[in-house]
TORLO-870065 format. One record per atom (N, C-alpha, C): residue number from 1; residue in one letter; x, y, z; atom name. Coordinates in Angstrom, 3 decimals. Example, Ala and Ser with C-alpha at 12.3 -4.5 7.8 and 13.67 -1.06 7.14 Angstrom:
! residues 2
(1; A; (13.190; -5.690; 7.800); N)
(1; A; (12.300; -4.500; 7.800); CA)
(1; A; (13.200; -3.300; 7.800); C)
(2; S; (12.850; -2.250; 7.080); N)
(2; S; (13.670; -1.060; 7.140); CA)
(2; S; (12.900; 0.030; 7.870); C)
! end
This chain:
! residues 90
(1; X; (-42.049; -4.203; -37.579); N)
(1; X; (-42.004; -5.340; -36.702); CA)
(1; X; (-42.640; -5.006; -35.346); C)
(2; X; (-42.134; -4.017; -35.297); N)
(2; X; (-43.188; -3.403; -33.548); CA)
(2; X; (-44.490; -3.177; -33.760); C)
(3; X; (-44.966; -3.031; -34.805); N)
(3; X; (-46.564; -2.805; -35.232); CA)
(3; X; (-47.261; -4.001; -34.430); C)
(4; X; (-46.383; -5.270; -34.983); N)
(4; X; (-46.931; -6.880; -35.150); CA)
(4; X; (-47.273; -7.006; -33.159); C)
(5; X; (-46.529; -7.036; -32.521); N)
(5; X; (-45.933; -7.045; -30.936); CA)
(5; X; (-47.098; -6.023; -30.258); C)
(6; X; (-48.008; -6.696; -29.361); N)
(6; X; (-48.489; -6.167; -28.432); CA)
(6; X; (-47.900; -4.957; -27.346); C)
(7; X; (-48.402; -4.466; -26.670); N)
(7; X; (-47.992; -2.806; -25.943); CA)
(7; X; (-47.187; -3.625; -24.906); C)
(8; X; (-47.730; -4.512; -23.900); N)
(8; X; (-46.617; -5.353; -23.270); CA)
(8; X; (-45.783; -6.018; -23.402); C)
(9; X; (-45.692; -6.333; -24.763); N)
(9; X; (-44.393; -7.112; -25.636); CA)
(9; X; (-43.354; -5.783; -26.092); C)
(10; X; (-43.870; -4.757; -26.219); N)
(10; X; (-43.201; -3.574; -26.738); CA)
(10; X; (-42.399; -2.684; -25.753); C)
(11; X; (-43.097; -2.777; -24.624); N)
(11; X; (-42.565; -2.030; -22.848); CA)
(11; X; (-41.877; -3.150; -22.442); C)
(12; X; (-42.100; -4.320; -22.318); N)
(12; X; (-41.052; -5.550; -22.202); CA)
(12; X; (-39.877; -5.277; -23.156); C)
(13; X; (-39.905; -5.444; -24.033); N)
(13; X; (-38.272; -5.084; -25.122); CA)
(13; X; (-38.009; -4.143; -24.892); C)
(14; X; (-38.391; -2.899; -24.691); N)
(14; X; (-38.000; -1.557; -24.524); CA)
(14; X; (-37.316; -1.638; -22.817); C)
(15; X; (-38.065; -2.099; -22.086); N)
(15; X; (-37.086; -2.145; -20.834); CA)
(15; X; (-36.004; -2.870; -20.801); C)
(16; X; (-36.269; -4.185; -21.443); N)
(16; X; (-34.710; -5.066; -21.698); CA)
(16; X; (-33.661; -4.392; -22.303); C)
(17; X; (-34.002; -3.426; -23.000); N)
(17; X; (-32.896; -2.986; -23.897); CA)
(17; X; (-32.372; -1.630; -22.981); C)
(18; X; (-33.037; -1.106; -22.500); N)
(18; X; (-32.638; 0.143; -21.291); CA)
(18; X; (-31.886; -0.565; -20.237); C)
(19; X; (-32.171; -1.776; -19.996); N)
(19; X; (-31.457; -2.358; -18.536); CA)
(19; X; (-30.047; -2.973; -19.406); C)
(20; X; (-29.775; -3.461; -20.837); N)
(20; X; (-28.965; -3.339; -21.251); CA)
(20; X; (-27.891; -2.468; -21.442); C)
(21; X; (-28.778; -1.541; -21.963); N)
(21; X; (-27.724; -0.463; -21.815); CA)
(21; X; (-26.993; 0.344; -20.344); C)
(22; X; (-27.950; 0.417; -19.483); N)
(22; X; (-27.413; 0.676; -18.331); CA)
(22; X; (-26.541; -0.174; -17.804); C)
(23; X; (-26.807; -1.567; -18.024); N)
(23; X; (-25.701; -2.646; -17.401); CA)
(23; X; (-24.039; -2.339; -18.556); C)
(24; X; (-24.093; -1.905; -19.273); N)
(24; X; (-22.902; -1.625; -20.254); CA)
(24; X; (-22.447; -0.626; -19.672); C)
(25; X; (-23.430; 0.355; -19.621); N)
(25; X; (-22.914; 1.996; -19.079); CA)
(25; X; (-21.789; 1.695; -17.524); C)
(26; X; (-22.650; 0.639; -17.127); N)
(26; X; (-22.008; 0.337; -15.723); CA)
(26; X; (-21.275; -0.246; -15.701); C)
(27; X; (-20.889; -1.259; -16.344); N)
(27; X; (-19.411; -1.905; -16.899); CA)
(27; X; (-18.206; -1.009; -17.398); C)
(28; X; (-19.063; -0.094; -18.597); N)
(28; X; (-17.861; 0.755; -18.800); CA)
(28; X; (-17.499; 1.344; -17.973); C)
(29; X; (-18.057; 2.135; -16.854); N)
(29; X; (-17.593; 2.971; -15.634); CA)
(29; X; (-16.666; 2.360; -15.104); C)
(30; X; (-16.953; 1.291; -14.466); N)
(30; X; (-15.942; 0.688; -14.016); CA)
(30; X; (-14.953; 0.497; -14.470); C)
(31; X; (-14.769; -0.085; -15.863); N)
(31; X; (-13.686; -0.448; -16.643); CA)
(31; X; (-12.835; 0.840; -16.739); C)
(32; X; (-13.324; 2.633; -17.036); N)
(32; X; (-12.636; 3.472; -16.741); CA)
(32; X; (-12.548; 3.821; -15.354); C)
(33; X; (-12.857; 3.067; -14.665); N)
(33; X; (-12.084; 3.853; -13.116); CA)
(33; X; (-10.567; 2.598; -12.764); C)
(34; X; (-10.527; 2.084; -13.554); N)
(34; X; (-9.672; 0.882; -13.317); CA)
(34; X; (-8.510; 1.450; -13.898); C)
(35; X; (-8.984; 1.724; -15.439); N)
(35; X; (-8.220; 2.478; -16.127); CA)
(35; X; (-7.667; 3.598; -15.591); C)
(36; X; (-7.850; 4.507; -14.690); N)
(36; X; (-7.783; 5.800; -14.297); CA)
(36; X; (-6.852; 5.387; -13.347); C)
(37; X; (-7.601; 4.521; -12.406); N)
(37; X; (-6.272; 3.904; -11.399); CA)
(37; X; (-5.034; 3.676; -11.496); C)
(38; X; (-5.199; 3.059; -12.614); N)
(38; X; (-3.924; 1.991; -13.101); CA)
(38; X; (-2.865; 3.149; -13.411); C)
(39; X; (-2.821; 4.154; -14.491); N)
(39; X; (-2.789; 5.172; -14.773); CA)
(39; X; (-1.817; 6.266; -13.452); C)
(40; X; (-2.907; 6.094; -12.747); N)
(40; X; (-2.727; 6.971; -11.210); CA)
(40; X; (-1.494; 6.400; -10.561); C)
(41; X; (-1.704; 4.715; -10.720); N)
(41; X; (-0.354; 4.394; -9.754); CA)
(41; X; (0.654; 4.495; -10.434); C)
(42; X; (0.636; 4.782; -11.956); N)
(42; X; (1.932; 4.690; -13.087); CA)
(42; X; (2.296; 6.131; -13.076); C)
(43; X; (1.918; 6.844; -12.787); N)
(43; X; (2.051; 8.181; -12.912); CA)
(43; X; (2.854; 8.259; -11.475); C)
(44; X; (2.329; 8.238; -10.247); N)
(44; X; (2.932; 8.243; -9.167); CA)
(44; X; (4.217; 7.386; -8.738); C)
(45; X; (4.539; 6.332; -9.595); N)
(45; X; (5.499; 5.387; -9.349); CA)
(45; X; (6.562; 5.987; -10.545); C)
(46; X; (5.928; 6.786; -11.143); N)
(46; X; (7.343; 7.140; -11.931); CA)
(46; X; (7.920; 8.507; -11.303); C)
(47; X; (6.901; 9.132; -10.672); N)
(47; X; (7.112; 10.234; -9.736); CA)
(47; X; (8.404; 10.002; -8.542); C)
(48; X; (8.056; 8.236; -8.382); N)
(48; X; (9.466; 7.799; -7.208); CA)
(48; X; (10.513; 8.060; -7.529); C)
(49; X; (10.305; 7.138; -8.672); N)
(49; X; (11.662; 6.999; -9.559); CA)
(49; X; (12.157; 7.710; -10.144); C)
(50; X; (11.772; 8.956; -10.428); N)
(50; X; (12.676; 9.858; -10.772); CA)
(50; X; (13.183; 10.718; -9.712); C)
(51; X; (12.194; 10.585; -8.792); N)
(51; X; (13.236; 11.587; -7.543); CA)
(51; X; (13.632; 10.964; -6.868); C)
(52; X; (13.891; 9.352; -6.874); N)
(52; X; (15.521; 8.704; -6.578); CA)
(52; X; (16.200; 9.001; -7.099); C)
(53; X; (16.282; 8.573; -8.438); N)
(53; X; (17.285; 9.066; -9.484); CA)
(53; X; (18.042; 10.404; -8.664); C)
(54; X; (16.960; 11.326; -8.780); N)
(54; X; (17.530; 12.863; -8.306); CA)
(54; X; (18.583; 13.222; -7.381); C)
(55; X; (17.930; 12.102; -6.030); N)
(55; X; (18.443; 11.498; -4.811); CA)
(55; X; (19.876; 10.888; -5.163); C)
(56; X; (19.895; 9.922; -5.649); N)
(56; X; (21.278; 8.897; -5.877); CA)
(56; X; (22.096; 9.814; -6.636); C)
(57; X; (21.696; 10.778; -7.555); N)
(57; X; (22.830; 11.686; -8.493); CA)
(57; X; (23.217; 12.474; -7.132); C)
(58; X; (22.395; 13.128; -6.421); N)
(58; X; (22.770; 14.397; -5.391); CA)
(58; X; (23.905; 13.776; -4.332); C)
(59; X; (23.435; 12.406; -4.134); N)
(59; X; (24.069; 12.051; -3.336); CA)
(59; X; (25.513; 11.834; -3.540); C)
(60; X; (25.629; 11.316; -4.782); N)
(60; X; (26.525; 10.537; -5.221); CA)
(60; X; (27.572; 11.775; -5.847); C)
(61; X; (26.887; 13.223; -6.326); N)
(61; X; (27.886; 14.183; -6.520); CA)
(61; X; (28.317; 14.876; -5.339); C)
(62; X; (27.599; 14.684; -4.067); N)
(62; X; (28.405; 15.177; -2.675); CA)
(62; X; (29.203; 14.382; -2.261); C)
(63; X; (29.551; 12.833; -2.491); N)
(63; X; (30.025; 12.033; -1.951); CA)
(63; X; (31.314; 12.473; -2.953); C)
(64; X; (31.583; 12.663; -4.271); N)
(64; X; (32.893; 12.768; -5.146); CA)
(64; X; (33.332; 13.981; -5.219); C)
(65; X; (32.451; 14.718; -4.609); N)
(65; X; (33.465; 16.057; -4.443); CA)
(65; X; (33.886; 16.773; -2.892); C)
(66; X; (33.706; 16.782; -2.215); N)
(66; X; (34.305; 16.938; -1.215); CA)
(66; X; (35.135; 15.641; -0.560); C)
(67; X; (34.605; 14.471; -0.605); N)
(67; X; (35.180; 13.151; -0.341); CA)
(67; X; (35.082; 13.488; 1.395); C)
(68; X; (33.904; 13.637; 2.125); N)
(68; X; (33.699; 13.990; 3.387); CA)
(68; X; (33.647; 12.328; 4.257); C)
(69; X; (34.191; 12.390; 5.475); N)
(69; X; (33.796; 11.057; 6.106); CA)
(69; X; (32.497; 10.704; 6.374); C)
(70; X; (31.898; 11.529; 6.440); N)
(70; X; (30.838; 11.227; 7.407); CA)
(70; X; (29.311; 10.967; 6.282); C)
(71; X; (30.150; 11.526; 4.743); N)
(71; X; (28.862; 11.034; 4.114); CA)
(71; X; (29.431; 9.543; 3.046); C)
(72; X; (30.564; 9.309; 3.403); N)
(72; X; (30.903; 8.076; 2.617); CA)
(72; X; (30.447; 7.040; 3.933); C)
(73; X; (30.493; 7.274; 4.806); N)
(73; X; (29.204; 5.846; 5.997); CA)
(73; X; (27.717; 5.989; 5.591); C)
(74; X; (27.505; 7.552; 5.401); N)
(74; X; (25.939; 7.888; 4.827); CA)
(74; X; (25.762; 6.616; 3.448); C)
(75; X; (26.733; 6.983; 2.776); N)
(75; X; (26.578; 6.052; 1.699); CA)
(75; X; (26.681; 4.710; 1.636); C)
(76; X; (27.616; 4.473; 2.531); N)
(76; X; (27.904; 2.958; 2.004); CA)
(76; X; (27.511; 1.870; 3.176); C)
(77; X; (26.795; 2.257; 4.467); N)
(77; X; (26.302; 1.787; 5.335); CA)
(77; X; (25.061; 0.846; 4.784); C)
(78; X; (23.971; 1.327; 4.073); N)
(78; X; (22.804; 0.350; 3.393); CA)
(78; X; (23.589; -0.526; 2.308); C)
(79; X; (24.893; -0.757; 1.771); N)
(79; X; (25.047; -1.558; 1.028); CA)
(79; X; (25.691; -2.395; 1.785); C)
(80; X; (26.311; -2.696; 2.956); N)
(80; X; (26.367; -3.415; 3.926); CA)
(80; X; (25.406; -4.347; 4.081); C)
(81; X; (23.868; -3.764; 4.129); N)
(81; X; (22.983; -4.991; 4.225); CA)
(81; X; (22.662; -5.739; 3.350); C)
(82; X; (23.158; -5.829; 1.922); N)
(82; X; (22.542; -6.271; 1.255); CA)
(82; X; (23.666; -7.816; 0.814); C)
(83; X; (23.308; -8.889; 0.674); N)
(83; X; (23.731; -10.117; 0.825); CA)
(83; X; (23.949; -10.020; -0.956); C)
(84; X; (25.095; -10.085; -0.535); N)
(84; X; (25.711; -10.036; -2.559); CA)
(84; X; (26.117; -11.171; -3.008); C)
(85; X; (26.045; -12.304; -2.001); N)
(85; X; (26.811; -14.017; -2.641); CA)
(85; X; (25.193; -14.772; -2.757); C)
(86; X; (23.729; -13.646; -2.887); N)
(86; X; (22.482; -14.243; -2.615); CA)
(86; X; (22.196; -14.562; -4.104); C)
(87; X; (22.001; -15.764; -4.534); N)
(87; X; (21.245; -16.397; -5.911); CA)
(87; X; (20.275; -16.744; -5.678); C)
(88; X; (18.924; -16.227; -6.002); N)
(88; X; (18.057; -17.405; -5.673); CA)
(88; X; (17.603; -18.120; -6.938); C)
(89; X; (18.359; -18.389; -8.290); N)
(89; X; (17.997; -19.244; -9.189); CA)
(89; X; (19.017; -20.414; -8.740); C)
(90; X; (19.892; -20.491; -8.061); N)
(90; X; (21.414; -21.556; -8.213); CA)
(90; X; (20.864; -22.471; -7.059); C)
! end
């Protein structure tokens, strides 16, 4: 079929198909740096959450064994702020 096709009909398709492929190549890049991201913040957000976890156990086994004053206000001072009669479906 390329026999049939003139040298400028042949460097014409041949570049369309290179700028194709580069426009894919460049899509996919992107599509894996998105991926990589996404990834990055899931990795780091579970990194929180487990060293709360860590946090709320540490805390919560200094608070039941000595039974100290000064860390049961540590503790229970931020649940003070939080509005517990708050619905916002009702």
């Amino acid at each position: 079929m390329l026999k049939i096709l003139s040298v400028k009909k042949r460097l014409g398709l041949l570049s369309v198909i290179f700028i194709v492929g580069m426009c894919l190549l460049f899509f996919l890049g992107i599509w894996g740096m998105n991926c990589l991201s996404a990834m990055r913040a899931y990795v780091g957000a579970a990194g929180i959450w487990s060293g709360g976890q860590k946090d709320s156990f540490y805390y919560l086994n200094k608070y039941m064994t000595p039974l100290q004053k000064g860390v049961f206000f540590f503790l229970h001072f931020p649940l003070k702020k939080i509005d517990w009669d708050y619905h916002p479906f009702n």
